[in-house]
ZADO-1210 file (C-alpha; in nm, 4 decimals, padded with zeros to 6 digits):
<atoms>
<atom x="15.3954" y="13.9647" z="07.8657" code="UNK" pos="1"/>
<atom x="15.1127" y="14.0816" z="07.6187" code="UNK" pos="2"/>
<atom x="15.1497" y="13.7329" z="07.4446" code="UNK" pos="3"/>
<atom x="14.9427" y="13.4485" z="07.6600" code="UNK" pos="4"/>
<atom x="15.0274" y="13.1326" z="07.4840" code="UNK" pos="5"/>
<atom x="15.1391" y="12.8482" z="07.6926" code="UNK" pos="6"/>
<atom x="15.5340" y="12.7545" z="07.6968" code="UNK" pos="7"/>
<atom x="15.5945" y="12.4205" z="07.7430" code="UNK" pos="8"/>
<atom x="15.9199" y="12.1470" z="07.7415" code="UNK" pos="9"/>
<atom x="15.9359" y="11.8478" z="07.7211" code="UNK" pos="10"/>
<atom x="16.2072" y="11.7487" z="07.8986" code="UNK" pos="11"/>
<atom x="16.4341" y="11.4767" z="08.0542" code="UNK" pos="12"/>
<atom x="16.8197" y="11.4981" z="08.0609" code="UNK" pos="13"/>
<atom x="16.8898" y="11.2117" z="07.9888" code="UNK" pos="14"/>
<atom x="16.8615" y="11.0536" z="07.6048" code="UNK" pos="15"/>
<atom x="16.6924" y="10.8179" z="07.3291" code="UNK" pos="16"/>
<atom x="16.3558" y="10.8853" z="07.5632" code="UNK" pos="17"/>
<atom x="16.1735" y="10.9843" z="07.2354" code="UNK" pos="18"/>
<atom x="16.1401" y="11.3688" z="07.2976" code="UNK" pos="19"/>
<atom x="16.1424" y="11.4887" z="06.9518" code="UNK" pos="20"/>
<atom x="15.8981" y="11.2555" z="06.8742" code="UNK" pos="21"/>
<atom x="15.6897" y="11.2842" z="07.1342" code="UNK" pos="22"/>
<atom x="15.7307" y="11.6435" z="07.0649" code="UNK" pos="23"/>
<atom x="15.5922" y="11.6548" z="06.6705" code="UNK" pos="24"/>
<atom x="15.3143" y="11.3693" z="06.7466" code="UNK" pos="25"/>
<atom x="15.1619" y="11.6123" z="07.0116" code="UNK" pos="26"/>
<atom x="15.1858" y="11.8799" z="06.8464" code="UNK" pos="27"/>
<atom x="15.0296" y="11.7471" z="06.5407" code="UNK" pos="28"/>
<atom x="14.7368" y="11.6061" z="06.7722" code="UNK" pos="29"/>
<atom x="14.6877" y="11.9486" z="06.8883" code="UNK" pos="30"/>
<atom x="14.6914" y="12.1254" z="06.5454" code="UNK" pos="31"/>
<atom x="14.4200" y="11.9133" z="06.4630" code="UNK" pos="32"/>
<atom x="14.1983" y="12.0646" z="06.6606" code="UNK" pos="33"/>
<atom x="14.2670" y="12.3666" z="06.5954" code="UNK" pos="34"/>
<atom x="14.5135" y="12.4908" z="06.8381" code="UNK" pos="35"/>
<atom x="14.8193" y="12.6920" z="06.6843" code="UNK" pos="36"/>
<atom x="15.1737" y="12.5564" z="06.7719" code="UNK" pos="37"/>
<atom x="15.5129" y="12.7065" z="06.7328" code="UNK" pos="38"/>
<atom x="15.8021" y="12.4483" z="06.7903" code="UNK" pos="39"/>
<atom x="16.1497" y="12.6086" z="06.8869" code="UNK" pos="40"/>
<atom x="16.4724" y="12.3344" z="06.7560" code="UNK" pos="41"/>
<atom x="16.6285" y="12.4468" z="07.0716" code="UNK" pos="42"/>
<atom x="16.8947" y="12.1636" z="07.0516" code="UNK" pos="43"/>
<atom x="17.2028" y="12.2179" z="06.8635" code="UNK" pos="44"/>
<atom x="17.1976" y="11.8795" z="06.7419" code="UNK" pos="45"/>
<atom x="16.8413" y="11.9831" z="06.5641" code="UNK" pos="46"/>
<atom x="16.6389" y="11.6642" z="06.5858" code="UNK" pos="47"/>
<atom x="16.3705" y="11.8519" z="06.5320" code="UNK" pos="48"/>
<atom x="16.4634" y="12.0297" z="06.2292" code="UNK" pos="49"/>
<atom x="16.5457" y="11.7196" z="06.0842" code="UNK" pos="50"/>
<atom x="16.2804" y="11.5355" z="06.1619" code="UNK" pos="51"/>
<atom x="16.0325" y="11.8038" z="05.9906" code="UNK" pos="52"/>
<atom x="16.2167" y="12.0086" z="05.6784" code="UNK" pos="53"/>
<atom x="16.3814" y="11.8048" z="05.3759" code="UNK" pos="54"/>
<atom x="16.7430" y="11.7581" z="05.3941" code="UNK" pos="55"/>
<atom x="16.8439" y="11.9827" z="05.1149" code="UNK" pos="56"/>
<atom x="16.6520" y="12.2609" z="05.3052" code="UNK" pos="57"/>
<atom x="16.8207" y="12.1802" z="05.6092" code="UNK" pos="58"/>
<atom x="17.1456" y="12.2050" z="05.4893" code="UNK" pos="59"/>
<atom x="17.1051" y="12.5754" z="05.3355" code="UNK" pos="60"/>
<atom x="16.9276" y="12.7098" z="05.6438" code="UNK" pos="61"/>
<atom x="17.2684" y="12.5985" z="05.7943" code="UNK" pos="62"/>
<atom x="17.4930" y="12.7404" z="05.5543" code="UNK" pos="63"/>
<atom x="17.3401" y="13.0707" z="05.5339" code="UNK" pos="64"/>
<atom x="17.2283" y="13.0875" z="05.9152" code="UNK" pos="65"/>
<atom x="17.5782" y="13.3224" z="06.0128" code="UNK" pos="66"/>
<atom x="17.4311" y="13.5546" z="05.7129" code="UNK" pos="67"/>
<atom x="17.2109" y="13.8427" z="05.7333" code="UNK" pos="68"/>
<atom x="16.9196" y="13.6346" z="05.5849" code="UNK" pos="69"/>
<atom x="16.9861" y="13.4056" z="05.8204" code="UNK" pos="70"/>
<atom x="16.6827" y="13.1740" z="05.9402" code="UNK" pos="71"/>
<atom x="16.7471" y="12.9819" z="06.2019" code="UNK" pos="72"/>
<atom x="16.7260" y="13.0303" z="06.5679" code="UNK" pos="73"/>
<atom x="17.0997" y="13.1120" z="06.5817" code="UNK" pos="74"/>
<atom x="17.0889" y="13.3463" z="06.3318" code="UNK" pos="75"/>
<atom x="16.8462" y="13.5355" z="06.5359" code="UNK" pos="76"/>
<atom x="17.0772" y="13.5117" z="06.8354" code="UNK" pos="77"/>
<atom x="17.4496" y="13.5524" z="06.6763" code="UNK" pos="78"/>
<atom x="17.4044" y="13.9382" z="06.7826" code="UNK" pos="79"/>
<atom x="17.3872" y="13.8332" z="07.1275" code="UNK" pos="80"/>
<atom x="17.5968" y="13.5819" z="07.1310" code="UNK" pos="81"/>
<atom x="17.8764" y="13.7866" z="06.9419" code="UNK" pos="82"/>
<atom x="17.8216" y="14.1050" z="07.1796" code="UNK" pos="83"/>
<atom x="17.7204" y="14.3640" z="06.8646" code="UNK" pos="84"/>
<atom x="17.3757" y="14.3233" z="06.8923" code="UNK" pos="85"/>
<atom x="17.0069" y="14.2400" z="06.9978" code="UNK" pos="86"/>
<atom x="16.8285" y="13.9781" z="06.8891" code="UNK" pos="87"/>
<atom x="16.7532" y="13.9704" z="06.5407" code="UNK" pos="88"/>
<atom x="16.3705" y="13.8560" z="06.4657" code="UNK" pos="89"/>
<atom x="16.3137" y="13.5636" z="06.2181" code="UNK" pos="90"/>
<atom x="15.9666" y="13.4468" z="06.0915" code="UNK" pos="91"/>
<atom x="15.8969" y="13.0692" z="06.1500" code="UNK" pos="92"/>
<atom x="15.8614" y="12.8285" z="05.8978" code="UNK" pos="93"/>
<atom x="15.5153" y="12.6773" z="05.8374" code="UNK" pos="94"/>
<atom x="15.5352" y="12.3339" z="05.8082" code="UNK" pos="95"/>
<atom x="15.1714" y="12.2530" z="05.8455" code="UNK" pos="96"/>
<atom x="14.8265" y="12.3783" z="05.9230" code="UNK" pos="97"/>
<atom x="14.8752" y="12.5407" z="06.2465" code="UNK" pos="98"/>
<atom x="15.2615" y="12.3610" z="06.3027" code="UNK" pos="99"/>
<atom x="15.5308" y="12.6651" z="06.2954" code="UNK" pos="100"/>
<atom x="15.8893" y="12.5943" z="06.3165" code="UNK" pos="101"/>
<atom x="16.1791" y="12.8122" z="06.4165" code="UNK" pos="102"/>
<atom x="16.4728" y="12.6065" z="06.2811" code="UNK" pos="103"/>
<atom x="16.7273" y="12.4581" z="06.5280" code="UNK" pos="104"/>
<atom x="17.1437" y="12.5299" z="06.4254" code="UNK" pos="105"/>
<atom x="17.4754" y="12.3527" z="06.5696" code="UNK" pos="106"/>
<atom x="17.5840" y="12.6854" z="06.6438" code="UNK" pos="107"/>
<atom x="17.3364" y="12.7124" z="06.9183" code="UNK" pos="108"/>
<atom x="17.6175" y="12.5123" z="07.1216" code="UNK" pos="109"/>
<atom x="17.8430" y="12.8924" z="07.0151" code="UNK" pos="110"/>
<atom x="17.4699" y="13.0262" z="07.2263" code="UNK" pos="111"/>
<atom x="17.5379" y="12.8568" z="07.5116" code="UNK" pos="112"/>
<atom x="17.8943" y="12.8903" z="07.5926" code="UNK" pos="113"/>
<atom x="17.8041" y="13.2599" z="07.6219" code="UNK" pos="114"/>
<atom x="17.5248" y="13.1464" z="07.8462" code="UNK" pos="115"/>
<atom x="17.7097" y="13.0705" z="08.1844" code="UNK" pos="116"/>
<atom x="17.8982" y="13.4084" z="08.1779" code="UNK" pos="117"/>
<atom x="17.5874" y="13.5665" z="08.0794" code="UNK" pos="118"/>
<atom x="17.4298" y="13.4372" z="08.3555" code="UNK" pos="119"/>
<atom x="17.6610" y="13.5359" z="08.6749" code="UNK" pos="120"/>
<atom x="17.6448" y="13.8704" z="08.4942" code="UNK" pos="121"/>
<atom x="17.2936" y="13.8425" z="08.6062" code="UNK" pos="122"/>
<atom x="17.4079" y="13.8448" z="08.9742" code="UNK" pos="123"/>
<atom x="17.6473" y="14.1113" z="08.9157" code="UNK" pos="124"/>
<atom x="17.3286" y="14.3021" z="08.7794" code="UNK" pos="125"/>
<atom x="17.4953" y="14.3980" z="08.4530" code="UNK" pos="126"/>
<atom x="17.2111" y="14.4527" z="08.1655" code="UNK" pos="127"/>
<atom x="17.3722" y="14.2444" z="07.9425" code="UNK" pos="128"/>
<atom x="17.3506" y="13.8976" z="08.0999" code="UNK" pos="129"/>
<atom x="16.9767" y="13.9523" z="08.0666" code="UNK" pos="130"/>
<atom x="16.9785" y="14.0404" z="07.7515" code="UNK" pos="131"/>
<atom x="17.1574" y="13.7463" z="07.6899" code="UNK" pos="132"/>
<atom x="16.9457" y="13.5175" z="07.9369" code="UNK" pos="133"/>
<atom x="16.6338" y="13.6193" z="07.7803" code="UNK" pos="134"/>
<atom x="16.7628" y="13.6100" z="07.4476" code="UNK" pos="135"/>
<atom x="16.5222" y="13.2976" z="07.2834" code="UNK" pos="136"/>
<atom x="16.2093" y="13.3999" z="07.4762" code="UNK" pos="137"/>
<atom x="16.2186" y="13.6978" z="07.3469" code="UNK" pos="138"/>
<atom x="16.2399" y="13.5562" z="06.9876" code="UNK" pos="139"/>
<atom x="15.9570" y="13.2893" z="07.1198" code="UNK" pos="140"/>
<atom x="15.7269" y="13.5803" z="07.2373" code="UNK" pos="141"/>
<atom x="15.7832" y="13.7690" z="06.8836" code="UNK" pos="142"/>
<atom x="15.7023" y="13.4601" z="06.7015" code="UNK" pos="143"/>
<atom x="15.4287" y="13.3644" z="06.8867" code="UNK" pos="144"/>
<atom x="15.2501" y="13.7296" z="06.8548" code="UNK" pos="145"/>
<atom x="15.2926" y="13.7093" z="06.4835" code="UNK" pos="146"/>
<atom x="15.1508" y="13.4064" z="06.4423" code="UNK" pos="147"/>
<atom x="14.8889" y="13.4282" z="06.6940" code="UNK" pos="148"/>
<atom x="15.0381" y="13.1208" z="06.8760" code="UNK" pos="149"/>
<atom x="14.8559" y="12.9130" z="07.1326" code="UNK" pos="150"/>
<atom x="15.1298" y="12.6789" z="07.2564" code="UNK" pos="151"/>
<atom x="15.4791" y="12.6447" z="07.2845" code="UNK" pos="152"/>
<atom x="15.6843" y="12.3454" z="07.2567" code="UNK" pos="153"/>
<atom x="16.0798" y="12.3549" z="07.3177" code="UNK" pos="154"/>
<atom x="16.2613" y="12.0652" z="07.1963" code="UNK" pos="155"/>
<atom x="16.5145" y="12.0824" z="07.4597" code="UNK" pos="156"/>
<atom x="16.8566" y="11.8363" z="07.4423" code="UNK" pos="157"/>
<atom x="16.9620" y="11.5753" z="07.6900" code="UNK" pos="158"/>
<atom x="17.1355" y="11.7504" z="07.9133" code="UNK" pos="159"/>
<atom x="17.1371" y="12.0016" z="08.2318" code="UNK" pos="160"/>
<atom x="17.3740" y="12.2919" z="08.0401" code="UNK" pos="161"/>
<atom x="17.3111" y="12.6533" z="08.0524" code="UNK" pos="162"/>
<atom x="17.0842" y="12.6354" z="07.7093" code="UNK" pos="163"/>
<atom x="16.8224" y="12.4380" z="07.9335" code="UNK" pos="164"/>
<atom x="16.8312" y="12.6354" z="08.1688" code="UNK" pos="165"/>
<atom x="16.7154" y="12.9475" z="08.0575" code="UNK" pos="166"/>
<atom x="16.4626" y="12.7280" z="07.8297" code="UNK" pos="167"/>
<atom x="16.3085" y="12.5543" z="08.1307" code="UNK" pos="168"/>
<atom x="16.2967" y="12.8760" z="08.3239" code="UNK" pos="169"/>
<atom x="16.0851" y="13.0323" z="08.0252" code="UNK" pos="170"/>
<atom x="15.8535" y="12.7612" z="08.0483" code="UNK" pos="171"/>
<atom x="15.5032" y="12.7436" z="08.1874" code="UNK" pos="172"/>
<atom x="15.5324" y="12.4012" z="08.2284" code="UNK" pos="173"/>
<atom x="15.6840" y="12.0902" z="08.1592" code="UNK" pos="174"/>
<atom x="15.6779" y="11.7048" z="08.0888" code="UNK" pos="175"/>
<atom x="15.8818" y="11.3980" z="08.1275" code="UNK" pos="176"/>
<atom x="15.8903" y="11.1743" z="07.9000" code="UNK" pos="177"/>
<atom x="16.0058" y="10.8292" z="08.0411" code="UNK" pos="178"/>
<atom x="16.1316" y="10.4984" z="07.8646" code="UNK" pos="179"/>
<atom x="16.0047" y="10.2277" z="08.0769" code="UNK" pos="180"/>
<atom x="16.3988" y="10.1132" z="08.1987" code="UNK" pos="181"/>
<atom x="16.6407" y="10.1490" z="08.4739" code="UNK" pos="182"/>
<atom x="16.8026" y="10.4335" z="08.3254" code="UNK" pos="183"/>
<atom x="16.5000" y="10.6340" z="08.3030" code="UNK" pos="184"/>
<atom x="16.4118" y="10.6060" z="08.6453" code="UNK" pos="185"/>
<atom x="16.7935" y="10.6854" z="08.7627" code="UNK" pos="186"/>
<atom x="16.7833" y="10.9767" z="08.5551" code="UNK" pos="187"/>
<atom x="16.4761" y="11.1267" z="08.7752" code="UNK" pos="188"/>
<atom x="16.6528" y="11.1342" z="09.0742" code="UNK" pos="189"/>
<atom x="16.8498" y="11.3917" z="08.9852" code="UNK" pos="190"/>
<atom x="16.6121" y="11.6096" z="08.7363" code="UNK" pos="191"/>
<atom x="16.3755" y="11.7333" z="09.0469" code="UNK" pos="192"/>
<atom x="16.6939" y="11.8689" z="09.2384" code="UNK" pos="193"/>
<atom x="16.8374" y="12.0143" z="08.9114" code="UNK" pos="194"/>
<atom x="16.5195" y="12.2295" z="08.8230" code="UNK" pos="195"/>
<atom x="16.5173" y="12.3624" z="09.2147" code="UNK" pos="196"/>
<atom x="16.8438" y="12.5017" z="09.1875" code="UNK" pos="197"/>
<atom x="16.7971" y="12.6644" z="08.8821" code="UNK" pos="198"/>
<atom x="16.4690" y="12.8069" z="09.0120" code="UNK" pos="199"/>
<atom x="16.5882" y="12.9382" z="09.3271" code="UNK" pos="200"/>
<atom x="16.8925" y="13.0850" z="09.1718" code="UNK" pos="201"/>
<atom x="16.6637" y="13.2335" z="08.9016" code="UNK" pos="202"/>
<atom x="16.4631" y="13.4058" z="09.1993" code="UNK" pos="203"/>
<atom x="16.7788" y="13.5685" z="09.3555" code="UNK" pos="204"/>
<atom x="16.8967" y="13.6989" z="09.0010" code="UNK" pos="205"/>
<atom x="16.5358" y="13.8667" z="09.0011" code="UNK" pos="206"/>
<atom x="16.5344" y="14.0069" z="09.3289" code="UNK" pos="207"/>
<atom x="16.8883" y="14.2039" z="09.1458" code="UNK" pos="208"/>
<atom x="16.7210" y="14.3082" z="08.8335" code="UNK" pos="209"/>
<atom x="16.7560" y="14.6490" z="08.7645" code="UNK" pos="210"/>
<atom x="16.4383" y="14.8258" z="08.7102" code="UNK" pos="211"/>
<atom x="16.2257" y="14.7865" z="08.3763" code="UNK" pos="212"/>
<atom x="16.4824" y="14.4631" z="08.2758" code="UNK" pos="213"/>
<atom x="16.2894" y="14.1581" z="08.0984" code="UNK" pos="214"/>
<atom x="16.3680" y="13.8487" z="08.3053" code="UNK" pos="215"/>
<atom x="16.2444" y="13.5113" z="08.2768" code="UNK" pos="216"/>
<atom x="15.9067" y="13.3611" z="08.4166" code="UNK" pos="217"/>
<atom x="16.1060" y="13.1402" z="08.6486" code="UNK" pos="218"/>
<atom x="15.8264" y="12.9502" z="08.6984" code="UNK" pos="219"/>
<atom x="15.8364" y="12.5856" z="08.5110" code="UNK" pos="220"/>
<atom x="15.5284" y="12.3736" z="08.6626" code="UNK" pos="221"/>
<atom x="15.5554" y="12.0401" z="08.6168" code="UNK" pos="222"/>
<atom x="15.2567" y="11.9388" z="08.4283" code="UNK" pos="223"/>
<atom x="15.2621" y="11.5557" z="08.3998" code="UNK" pos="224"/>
<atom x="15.5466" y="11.2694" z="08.2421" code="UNK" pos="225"/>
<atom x="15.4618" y="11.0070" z="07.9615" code="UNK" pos="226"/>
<atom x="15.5983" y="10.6788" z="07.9832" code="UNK" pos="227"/>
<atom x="15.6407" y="10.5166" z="07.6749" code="UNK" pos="228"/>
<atom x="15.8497" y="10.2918" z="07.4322" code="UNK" pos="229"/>
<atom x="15.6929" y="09.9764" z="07.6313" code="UNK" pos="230"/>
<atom x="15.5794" y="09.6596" z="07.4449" code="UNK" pos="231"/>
<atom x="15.2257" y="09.5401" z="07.4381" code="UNK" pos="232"/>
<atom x="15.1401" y="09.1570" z="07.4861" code="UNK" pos="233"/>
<atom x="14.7936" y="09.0468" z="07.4295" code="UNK" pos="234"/>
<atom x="14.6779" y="09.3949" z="07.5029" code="UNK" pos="235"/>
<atom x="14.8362" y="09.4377" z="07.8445" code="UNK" pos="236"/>
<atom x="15.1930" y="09.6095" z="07.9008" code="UNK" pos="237"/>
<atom x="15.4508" y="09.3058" z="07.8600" code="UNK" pos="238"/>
<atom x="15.6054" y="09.2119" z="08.1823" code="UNK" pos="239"/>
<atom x="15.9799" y="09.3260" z="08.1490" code="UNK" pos="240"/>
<atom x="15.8044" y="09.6698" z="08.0939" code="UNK" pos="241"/>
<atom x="15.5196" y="09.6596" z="08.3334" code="UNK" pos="242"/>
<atom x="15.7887" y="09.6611" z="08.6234" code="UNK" pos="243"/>
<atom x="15.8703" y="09.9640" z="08.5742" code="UNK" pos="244"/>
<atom x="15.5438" y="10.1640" z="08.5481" code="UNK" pos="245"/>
<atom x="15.4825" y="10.1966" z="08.9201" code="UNK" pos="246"/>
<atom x="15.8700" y="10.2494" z="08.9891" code="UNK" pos="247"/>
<atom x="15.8047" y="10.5538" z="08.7504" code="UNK" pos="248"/>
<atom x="15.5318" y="10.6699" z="08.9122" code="UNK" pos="249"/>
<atom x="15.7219" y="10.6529" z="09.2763" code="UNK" pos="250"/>
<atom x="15.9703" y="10.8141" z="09.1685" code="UNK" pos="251"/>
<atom x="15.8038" y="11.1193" z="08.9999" code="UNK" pos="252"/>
<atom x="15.6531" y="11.1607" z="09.3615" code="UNK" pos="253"/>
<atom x="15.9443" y="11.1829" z="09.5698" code="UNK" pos="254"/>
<atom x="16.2201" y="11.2717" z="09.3113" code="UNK" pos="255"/>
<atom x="16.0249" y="11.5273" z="09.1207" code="UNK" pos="256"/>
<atom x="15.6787" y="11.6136" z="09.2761" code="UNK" pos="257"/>
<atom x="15.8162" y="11.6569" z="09.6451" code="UNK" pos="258"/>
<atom x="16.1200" y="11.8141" z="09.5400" code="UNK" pos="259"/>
<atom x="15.9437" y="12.0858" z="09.3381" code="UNK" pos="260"/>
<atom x="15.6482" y="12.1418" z="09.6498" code="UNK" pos="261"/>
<atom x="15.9276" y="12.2013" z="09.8974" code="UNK" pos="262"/>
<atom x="16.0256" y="12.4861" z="09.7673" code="UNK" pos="263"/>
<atom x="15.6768" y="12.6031" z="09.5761" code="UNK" pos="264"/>
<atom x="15.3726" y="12.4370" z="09.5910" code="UNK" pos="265"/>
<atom x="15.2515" y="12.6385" z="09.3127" code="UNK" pos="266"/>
<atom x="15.5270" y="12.4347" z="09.1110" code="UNK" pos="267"/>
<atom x="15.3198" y="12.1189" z="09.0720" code="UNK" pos="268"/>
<atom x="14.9909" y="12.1365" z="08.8588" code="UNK" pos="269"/>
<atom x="14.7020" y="12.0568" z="09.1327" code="UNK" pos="270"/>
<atom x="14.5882" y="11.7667" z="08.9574" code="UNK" pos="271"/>
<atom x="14.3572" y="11.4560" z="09.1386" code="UNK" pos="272"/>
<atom x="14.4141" y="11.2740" z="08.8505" code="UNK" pos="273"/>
<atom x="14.7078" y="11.0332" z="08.8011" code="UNK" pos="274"/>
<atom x="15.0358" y="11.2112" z="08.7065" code="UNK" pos="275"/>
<atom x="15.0486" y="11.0566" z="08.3938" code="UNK" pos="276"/>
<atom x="14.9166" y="11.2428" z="08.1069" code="UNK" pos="277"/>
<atom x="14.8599" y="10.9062" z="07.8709" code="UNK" pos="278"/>
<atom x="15.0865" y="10.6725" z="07.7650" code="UNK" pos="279"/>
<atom x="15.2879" y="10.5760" z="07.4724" code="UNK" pos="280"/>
<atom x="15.3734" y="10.2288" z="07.3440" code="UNK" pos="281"/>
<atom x="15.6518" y="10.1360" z="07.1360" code="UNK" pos="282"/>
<atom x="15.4816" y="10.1784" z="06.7518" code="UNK" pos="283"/>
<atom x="15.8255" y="10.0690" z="06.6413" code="UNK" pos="284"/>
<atom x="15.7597" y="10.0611" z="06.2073" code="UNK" pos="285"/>
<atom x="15.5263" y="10.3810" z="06.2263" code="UNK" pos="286"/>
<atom x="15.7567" y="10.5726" z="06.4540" code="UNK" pos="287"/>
<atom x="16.0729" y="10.5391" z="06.2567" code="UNK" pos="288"/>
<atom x="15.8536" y="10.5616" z="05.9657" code="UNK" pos="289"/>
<atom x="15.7332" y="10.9267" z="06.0934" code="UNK" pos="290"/>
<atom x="16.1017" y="11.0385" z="06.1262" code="UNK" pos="291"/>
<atom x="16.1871" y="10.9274" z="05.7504" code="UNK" pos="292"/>
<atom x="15.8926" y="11.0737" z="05.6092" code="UNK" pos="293"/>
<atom x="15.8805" y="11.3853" z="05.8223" code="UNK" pos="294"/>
<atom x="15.5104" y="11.3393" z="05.9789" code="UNK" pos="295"/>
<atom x="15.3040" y="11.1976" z="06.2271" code="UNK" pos="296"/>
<atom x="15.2467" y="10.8603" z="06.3217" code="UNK" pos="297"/>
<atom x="14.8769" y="10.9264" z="06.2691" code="UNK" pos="298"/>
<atom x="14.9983" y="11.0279" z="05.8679" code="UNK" pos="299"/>
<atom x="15.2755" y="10.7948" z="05.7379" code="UNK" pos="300"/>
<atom x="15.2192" y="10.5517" z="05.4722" code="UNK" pos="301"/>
<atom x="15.4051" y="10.2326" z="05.6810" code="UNK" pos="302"/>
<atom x="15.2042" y="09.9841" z="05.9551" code="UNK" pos="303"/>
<atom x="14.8358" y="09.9552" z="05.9515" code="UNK" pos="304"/>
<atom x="14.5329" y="10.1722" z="05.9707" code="UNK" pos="305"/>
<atom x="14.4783" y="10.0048" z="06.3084" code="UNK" pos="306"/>
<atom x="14.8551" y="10.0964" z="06.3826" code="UNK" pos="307"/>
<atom x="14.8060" y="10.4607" z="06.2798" code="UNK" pos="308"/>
<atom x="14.4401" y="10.5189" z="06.4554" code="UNK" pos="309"/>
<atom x="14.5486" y="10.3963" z="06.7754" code="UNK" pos="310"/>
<atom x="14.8586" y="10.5958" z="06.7634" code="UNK" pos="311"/>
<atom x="14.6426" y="10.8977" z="06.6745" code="UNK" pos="312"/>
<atom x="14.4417" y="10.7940" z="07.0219" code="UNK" pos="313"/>
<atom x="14.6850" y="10.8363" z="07.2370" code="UNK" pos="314"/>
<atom x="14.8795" y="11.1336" z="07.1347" code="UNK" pos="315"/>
<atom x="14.5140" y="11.2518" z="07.1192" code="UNK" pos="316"/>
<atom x="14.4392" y="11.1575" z="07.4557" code="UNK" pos="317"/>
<atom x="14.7514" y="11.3394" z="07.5669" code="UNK" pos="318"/>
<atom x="14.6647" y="11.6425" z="07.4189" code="UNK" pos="319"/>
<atom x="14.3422" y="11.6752" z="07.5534" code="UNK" pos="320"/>
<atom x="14.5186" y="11.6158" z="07.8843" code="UNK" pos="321"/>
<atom x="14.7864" y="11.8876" z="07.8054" code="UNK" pos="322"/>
<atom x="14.4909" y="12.1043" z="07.7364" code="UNK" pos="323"/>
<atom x="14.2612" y="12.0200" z="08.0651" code="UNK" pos="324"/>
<atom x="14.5693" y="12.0613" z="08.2678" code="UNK" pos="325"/>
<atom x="14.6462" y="12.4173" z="08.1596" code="UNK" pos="326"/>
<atom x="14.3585" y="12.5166" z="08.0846" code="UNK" pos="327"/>
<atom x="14.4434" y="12.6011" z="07.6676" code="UNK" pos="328"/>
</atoms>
């Protein structure tokens, strides 16, 4: 692809693990320094969009998004979706310096019910299935050459549904964000396996490509996961939450890591370093503070400047990690 900016996810299928957050706090941390980042709403419940354009905007991206001025990422894939068309290019909206967004739609969900037929048209090597398949990279890659892009972020929903698939298999890489419960470590059992099958189906739909057909990277690399939403108690994780850090950890090695090696090493970063690519505590005020006022923790006007700083620090930390780990 002539574009070379990193794709990334950050993904877990299951919910409330804080990926839209997460999501806007790195990227922030990253734009900071200079790096150029181009966030996709790839969830038809658009979190994302939410979370960063003012509600009256919001709601006229969505009322005009099935028109020809249409801005939003199902506007740019209605052709598709509806069979009369190709994808239809729409500029990103600049929310920031360096922070592009390409607005998120409910009728993404129309997207993906055409995905899954789409997709065993890929094994029946008909053209259009990847088309359709390759639909939102190929708005991503557009995008991200116009705007001279350096990273990618989807914000992916909680789920394992066709959308995520063809999202993850766009991907570079990807992270896992995990909430420092039960639930969170149940929920990895069953992500490594997921991401394997799609992978190795991916690779036989390939292998049938007709020639000169655009197909996905198939390729996502797990990159690292971020445990967060823990409690702090006299500077040390609190104990209900520090029982689950190395349960985490296990379980990204056998449920994730292995999973992913067994079928392609080259589908683990070769890091020496601990998995983990920082941590995140629960800033409870600032963080639901950043979602009201549409910013980063490191920018709202609620906590403490010792609240916002050391927030700052770690999604700081974590983008230098995300950097040193793909080498951006």
């Amino acid at each position: 692809m002539p574009n070379k900016c990193i794709r990334l996810a950050i993904f877990n299928h299951k919910g409330g693990v804080g990926k839209t957050t997460l999501t806007v706090n790195i990227a922030a941390a990253l734009a900071s320094i200079g790096k150029r980042v181009l966030l996709v709403d790839s969830d038809p419940q658009c979190n994302l969009t939410a979370y960063l354009v003012e509600e009256s905007v919001v709601d006229d991206l969505l009322d005009t998004s099935d028109e020809p001025e249409g801005r939003t990422v199902w506007s740019a894939v209605k052709p598709v979706a509806e069979a009369d068309g190709d994808v239809r290019f729409i500029p990103p909206l600049e929310r920031s310096t360096n922070i592009y967004l390409l607005p998120g739609d409910i009728r993404l969900s129309e997207f993906e019910e055409e995905l899954s037929p789409l997709w065993n048209d890929c094994f029946q090597r008909k053209k259009k299935g990847f088309r359709g398949t390759t639909a939102l990279s190929q708005l991503v890659e557009h995008a991200a050459v116009e705007q001279g892009i350096d990273l990618v972020f989807y914000d992916a929903g909680p789920n394992i549904g066709p959308l995520n698939r063809v999202l993850l298999l766009d991907c570079d890489y990807f992270i896992i964000p995990a909430a420092c419960d039960l639930f969170s470590i149940r929920a990895l059992k069953t992500l490594g396996h997921t991401l394997v099958k799609w992978i190795g189906e991916w690779r036989t739909i390939s292998e049938l490509a007709p020639p000169d057909t655009r197909i996905l990277a198939g390729m996502p690399r797990f990159l690292g996961y971020i445990p967060q939403r823990f409690r702090v108690y006299r500077g040390d994780v609190a104990s209900s939450y520090a029982k689950y850090l190395p349960q985490i950890d296990t379980h990204i090695e056998t449920d994730v890591v292995a999973v992913l090696k067994a079928l392609d090493p080259n589908l683990v970063s070769d890091v020496r370093a601990p998995r983990a690519l920082g941590q995140v505590k629960d800033f409870a005020t600032i963080a639901a503070a950043s979602q009201s006022e549409g910013r980063p923790m490191k920018d709202v006007k609620a906590g403490t400047p010792e609240q916002r700083a050391e927030a700052a620090e770690s999604f700081r930390d974590i983008a230098a990690a995300i950097l040193e780990r793909t080498g951006g």
